[in-house]
C-alpha positions, 0 to 999 in steps of 0.5 A: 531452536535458538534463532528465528527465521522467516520469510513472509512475503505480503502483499498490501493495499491501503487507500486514501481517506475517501472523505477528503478527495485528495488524490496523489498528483502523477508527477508525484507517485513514483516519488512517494512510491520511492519514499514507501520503499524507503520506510519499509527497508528503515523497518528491515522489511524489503519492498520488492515492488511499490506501486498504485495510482492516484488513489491507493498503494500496492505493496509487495515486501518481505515482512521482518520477523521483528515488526508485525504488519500493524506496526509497519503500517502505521510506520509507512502512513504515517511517515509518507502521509507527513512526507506527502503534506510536505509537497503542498509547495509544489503540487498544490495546497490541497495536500495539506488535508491529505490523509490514509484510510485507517484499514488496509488489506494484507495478503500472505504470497507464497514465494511461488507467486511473487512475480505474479503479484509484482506483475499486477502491481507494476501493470496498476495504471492499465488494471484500472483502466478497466476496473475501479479499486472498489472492485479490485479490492473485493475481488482481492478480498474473496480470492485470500478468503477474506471475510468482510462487511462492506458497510465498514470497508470505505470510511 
């Protein structure tokens, strides 16, 4: 074949670093979530939805054939935890520690399942009224048949 083609579709999560209890003020998410959207389109990656609460991101996005998922990760924490310590001024000098964890969870969507999964991110404020991330994350864990070690999933 002389050009390559892709459509992956993925679903993201990442959480903040847990040793620092630093969490994302509200008035602040829907900012940062634009911002996440942002870096995803500055690496071709669209985001089709944003999304979490104060301690952690959902992301739905396709992936560029030109980036892998680890490079587009670090693109957007790094970026948007820089771009996070720059809102100490107004939200609190506490942001200046904030950070992300160093792992994060990527799960394949097949494209019949994409408003399934940007129904689950847009609904993450009643989700978690109900369940912690915790709990969310390895039910998302075992429904991608994920193999873990829960000693190294928190820290």
């Amino acid at each position: 074949m002389s050009q390559s083609l892709s459509q992956l579709y993925v679903h993201i999560v990442f959480h903040i670093n847990c040793n620092d209890a630093v969490i994302i003020p509200e008035k602040l998410q829907n900012n940062l979530h634009a911002y996440i959207a942002a870096i995803c389109k500055n690496q071709d990656s669209s985001s089709i939805i944003v999304g979490g609460i104060d301690d952690h991101v959902h992301l739905l996005c396709r992936l560029s054939k030109n980036i892998t998922a680890a490079k587009l990760l670090e693109e957007i924490k790094a970026n948007s935890s820089k771009w996070i310590k720059t809102q100490a001024d107004e939200f609190g000098s506490r942001l200046n520690k904030f950070s992300w964890q160093k792992g994060y969870g990527i799960f394949s969507v097949s494209l019949s399942k994409i408003d399934n999964v940007k129904q689950y991110i847009s609904n993450q404020k009643e989700h978690h009224k109900k369940i912690s991330f915790k709990d969310e994350y390895i039910l998302l864990l075992k429904k991608h048949n994920v193999e873990y070690d829960e000693q190294y999933l928190w820290n």
